[in-house]
N, CA and C of each residue as an Amber inpcrd file, in Angstrom:
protein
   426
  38.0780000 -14.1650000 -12.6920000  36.9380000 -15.0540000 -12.5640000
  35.7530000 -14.4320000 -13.3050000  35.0070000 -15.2000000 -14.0670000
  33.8310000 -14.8350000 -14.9850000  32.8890000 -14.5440000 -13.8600000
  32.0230000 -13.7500000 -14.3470000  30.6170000 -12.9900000 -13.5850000
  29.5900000 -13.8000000 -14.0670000  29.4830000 -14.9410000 -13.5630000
  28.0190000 -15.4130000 -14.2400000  26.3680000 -15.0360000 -13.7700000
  26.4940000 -13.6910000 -13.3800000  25.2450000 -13.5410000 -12.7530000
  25.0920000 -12.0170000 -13.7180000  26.1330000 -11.5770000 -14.5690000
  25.7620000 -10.3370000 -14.7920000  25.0480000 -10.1370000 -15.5950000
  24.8430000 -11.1320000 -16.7550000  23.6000000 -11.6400000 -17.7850000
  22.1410000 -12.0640000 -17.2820000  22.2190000 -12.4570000 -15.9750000
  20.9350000 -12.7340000 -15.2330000  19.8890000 -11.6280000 -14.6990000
  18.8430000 -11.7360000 -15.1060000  17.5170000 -10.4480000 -15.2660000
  16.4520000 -10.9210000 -15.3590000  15.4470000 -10.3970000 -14.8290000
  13.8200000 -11.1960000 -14.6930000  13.1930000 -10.2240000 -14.9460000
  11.9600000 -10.0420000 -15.3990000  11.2220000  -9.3630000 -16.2100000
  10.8310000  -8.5630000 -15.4100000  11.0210000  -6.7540000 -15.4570000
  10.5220000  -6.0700000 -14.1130000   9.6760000  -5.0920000 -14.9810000
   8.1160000  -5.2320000 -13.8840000   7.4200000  -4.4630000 -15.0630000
   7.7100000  -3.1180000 -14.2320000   6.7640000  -1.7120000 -14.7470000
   6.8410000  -0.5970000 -14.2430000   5.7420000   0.0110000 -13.0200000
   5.9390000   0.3400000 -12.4270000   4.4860000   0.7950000 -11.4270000
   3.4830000   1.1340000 -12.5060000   2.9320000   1.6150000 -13.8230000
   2.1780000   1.2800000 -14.4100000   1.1840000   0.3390000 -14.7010000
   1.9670000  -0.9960000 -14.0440000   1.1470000  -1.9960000 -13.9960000
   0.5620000  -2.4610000 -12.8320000   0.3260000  -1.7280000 -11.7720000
  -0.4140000  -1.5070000 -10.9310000  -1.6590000  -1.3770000 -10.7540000
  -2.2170000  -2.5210000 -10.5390000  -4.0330000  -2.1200000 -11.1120000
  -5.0480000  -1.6760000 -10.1180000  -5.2200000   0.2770000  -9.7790000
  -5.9170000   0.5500000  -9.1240000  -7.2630000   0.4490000  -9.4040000
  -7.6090000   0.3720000 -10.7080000  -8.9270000   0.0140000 -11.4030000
  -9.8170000  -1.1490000 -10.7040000  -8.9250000  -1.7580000 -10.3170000
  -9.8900000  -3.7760000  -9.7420000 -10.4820000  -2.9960000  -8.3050000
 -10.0070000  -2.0820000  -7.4760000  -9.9400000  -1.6660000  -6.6300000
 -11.9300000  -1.3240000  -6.4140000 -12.4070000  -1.9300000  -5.7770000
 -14.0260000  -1.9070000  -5.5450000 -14.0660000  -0.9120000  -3.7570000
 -15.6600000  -0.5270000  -3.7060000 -15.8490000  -0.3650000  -2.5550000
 -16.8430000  -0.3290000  -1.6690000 -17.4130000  -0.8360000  -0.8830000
 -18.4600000  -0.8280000  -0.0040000 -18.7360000  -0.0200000   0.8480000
 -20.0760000   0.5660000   1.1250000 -20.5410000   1.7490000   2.3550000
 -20.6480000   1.1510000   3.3500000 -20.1920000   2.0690000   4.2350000
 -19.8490000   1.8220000   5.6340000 -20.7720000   2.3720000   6.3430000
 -22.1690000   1.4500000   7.0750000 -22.9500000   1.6640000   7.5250000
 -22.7990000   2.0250000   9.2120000 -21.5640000   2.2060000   9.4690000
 -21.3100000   2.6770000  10.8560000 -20.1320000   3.8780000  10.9260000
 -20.2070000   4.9730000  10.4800000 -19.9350000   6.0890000  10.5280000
 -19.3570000   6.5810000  11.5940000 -19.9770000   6.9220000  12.7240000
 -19.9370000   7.7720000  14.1210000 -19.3290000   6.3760000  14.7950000
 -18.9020000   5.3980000  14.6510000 -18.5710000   4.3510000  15.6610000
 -16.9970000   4.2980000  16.0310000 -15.8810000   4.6490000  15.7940000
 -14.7730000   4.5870000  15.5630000 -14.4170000   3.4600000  15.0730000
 -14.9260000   2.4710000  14.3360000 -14.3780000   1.6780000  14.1690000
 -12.9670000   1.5080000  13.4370000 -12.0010000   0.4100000  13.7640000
 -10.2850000   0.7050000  13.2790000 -10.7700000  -1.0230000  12.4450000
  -9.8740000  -0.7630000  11.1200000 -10.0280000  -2.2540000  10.4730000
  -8.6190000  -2.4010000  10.3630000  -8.4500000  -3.2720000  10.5060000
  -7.3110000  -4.2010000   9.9430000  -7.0450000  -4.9370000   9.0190000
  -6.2510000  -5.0450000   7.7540000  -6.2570000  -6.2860000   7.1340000
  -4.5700000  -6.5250000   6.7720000  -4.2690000  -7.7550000   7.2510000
  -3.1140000  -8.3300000   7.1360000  -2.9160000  -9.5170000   5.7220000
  -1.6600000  -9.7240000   5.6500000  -1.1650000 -10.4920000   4.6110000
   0.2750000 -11.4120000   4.8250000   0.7400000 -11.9450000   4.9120000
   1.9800000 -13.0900000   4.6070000   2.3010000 -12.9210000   3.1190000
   1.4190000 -12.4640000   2.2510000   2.2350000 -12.5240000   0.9620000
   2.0140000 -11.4950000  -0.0390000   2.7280000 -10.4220000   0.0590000
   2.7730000  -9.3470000  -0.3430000   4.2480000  -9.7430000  -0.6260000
   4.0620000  -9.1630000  -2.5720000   5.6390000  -9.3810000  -2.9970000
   5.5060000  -8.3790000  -4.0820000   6.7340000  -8.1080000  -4.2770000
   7.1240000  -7.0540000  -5.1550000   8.6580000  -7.2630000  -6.1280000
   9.3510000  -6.9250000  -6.5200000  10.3930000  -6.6500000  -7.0390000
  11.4280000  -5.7150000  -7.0070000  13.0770000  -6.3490000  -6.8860000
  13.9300000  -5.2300000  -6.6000000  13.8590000  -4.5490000  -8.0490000
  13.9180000  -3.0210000  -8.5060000  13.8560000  -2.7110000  -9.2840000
  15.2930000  -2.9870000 -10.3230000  16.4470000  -3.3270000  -9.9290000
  17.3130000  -3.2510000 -10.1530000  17.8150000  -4.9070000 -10.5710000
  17.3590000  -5.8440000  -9.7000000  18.0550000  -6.8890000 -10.2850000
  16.4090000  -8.2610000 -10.8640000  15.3410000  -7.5400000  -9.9870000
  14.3920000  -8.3890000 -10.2570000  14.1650000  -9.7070000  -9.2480000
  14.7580000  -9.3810000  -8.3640000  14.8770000 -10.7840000  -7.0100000
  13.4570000  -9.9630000  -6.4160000  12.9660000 -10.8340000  -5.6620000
  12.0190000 -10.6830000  -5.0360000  11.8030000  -9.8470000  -3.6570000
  11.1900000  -9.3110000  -3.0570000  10.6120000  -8.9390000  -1.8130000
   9.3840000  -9.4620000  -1.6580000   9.5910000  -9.9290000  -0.4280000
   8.6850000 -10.5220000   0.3700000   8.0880000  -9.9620000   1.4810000
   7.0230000  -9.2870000   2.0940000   6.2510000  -8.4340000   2.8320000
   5.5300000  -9.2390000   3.6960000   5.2090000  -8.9980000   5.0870000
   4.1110000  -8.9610000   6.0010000   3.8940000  -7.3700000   5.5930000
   2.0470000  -7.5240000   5.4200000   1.7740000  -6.5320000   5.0140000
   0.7440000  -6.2410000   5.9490000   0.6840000  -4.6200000   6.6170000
  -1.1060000  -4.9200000   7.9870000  -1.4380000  -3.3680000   6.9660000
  -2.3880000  -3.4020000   7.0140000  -3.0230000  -2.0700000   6.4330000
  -4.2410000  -2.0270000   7.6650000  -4.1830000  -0.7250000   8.4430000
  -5.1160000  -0.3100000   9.1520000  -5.9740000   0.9470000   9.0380000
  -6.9150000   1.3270000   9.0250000  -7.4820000   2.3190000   8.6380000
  -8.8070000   2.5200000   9.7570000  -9.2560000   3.4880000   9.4380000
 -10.8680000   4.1100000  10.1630000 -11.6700000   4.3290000   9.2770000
 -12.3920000   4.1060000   9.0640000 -13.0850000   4.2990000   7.8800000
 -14.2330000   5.3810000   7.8220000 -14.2730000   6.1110000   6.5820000
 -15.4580000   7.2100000   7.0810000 -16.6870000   6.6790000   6.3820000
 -16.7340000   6.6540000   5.2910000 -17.7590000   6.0190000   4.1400000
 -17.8840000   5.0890000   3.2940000 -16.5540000   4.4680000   3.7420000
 -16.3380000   3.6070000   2.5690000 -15.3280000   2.4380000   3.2280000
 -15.1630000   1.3060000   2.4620000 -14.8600000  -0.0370000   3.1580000
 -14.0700000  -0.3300000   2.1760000 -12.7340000  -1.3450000   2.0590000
 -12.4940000  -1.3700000   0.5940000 -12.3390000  -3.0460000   0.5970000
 -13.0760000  -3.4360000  -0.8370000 -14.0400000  -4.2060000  -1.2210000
 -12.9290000  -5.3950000  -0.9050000 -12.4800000  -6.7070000  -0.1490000
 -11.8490000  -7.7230000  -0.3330000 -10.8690000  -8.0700000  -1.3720000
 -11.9510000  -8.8470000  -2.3330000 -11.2400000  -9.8880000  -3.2980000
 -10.5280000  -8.3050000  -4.4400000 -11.1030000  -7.3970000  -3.9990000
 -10.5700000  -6.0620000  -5.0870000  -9.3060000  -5.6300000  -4.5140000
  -9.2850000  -6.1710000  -3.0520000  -7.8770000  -5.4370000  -2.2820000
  -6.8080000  -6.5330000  -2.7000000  -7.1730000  -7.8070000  -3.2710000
  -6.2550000  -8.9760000  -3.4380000  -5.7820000  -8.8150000  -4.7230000
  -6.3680000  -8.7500000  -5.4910000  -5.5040000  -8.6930000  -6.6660000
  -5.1100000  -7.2950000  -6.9300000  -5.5440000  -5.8230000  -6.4620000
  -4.5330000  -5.2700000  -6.6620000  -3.2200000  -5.3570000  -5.5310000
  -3.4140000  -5.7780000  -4.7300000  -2.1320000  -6.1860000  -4.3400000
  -1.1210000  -7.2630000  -5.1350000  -1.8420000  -8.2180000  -5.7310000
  -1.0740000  -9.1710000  -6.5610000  -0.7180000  -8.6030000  -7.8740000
  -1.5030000  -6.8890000  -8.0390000  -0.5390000  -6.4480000  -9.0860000
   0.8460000  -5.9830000  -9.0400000   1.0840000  -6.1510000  -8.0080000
   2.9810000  -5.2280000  -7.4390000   3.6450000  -6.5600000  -7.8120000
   3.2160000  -7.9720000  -8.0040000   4.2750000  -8.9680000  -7.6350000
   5.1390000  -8.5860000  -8.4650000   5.2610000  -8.4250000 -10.2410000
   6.4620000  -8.3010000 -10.5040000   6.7380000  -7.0230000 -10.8460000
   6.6130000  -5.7330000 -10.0520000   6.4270000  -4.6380000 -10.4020000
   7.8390000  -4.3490000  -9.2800000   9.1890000  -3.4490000 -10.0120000
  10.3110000  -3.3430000  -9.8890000  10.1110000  -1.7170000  -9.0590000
   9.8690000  -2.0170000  -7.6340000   9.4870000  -0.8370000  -6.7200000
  10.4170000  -1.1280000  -5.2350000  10.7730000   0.6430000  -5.1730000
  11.7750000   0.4830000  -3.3880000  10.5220000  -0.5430000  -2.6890000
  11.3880000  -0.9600000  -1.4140000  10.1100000  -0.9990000  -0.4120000
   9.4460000  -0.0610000   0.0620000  10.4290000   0.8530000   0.0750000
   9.5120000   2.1840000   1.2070000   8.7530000   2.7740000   0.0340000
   8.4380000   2.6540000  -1.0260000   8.1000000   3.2690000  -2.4380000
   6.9500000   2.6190000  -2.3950000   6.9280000   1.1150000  -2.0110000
   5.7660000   0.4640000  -2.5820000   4.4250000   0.9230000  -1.2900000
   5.2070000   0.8090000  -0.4940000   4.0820000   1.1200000   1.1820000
   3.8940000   2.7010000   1.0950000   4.2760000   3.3230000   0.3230000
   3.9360000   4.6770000   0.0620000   3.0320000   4.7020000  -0.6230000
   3.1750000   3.7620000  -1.7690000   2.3060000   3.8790000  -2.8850000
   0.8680000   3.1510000  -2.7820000   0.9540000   2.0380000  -2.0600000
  -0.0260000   1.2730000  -1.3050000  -1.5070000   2.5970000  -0.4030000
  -0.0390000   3.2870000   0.3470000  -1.0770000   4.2600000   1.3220000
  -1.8070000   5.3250000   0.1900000  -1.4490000   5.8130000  -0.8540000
  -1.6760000   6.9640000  -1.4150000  -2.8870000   6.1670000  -2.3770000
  -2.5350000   5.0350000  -3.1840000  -3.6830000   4.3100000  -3.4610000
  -4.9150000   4.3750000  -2.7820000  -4.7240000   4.1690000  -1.5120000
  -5.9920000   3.0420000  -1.1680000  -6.5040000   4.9130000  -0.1590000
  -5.6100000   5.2860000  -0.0660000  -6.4840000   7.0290000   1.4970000
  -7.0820000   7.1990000  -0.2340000  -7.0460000   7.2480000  -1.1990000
  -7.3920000   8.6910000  -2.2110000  -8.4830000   7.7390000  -2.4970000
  -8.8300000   6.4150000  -2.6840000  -9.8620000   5.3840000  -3.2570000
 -10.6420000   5.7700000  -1.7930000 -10.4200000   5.7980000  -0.2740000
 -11.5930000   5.4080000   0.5670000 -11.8250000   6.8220000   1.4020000
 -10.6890000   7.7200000   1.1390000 -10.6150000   8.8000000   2.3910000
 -11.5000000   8.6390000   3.6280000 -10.2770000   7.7340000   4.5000000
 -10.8060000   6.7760000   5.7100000 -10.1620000   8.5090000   6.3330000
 -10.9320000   8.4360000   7.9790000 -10.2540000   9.1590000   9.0400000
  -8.8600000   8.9880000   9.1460000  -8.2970000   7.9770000   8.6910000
  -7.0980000   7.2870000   9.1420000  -6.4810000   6.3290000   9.0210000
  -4.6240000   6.1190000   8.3580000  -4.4420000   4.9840000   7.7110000
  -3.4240000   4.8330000   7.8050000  -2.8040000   3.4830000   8.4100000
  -1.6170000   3.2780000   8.4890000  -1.4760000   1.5940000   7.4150000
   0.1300000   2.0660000   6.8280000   0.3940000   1.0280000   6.1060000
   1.5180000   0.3380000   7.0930000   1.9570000  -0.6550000   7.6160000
   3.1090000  -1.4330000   7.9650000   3.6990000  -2.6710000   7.1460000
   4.8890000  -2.5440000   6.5680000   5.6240000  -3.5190000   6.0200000
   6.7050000  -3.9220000   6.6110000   6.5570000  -5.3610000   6.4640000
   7.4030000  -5.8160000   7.1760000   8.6770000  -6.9230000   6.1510000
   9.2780000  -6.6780000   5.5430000  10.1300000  -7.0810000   4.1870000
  10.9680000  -7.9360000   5.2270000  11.3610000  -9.3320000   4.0030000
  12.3310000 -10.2400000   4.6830000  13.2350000  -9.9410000   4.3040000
  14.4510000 -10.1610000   5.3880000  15.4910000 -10.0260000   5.4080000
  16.0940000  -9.9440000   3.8410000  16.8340000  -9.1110000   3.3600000
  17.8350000  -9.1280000   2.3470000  19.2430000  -8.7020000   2.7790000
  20.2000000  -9.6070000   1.9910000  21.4780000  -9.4670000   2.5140000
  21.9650000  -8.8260000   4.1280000  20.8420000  -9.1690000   4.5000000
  21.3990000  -9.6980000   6.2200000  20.2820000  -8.3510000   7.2900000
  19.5470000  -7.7290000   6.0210000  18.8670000  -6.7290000   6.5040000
  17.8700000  -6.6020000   6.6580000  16.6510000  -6.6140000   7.8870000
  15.3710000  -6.6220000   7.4730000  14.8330000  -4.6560000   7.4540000
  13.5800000  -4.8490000   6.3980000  13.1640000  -3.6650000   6.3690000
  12.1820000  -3.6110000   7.0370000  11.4350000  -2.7100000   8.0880000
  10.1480000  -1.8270000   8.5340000   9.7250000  -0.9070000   8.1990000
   8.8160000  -0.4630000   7.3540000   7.9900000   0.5290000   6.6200000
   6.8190000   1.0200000   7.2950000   6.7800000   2.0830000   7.9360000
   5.6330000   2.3270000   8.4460000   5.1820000   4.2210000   7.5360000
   3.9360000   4.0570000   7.0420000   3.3020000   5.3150000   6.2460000
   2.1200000   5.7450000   7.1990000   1.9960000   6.7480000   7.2510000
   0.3880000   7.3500000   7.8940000  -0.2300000   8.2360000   6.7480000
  -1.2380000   8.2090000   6.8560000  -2.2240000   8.9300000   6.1620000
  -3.4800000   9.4380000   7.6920000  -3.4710000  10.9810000   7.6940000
  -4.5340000  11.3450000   9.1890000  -5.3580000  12.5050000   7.8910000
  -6.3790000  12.2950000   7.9610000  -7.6790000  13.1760000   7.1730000
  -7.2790000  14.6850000   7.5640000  -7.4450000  15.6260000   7.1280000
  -7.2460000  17.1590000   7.6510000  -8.5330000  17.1890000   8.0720000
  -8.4350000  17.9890000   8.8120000  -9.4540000  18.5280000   9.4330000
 -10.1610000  19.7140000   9.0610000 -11.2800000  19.5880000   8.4890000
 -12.0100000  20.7050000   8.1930000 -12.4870000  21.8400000   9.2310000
 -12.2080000  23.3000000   9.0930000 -12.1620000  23.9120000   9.6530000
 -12.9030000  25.1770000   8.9810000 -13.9760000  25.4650000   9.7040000
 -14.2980000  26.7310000   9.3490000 -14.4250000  27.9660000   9.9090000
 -13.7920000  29.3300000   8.9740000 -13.4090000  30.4410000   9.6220000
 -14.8430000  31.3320000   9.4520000 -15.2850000  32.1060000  10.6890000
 -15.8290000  33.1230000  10.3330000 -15.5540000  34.2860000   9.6340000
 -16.4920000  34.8940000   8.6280000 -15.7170000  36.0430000   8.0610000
 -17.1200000  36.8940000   8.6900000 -16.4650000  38.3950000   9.6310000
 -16.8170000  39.2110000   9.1810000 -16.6980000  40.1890000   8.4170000
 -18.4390000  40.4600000   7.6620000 -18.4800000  40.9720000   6.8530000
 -18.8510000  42.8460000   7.3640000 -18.1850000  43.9940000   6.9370000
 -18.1660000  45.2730000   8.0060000 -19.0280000  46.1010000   6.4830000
């Protein structure tokens, strides 16, 4: 029996085309408050690297923020830069967290993905990002 799918391929770009550049940010005029943000999504998509079919994401990005807020309509389209960008899932929610802690260095950041089912499997992605803690040693000096 002929393979008619083995000629079939969709254009997969490279994580290169990932646009952390659009990426804006706003000061966070409440510092000392703990505040926790949330921002969720229904359509977070990406690409299998391998055949070019789609992934489909519930996406929650939560964070604390220390100084910085990250700017909306700047968090939307670089997210709409992954759509055809040929990345694991657990690759892309990695890459998501390492993006966005190094753009805001919040107290604290969790990425959760939630990928639809493929071939009978759903994926859960969960990344943390926790700030180190600055610590200072006394030196004596003799």
């Amino acid at each position: 029996m002929e393979d008619k799918y083995s000629d079939k391929r969709f254009d997969i770009l490279s994580e290169k085309n990932i646009d952390t550049a659009i990426l804006e940010t706003l000061d966070f005029q409440y510092q000392d408050s703990n505040t926790s943000v949330t921002i969720g999504t229904i359509e977070f998509t990406s690409v299998c690297p391998w055949t070019g079919l789609p992934d489909t994401a519930e996406l929650f990005i939560t964070y604390s923020p220390s100084k910085k807020l990250v700017e909306m309509k700047s968090l939307k389209y670089y997210l709409l830069s992954f759509r055809n960008v040929g990345i694991l899932q657990e690759h892309a929610a990695n890459r998501i967290l390492k993006d966005l802690s190094k753009l805001l260095k919040p107290q604290f950041m969790e990425i959760e993905a939630r990928f639809e089912s493929r071939g009978g499997l759903n994926t859960l992605v969960k990344v943390k990002y926790e700030k180190e803690k600055e610590t200072l040693k006394a030196i004596k000096i003799k």
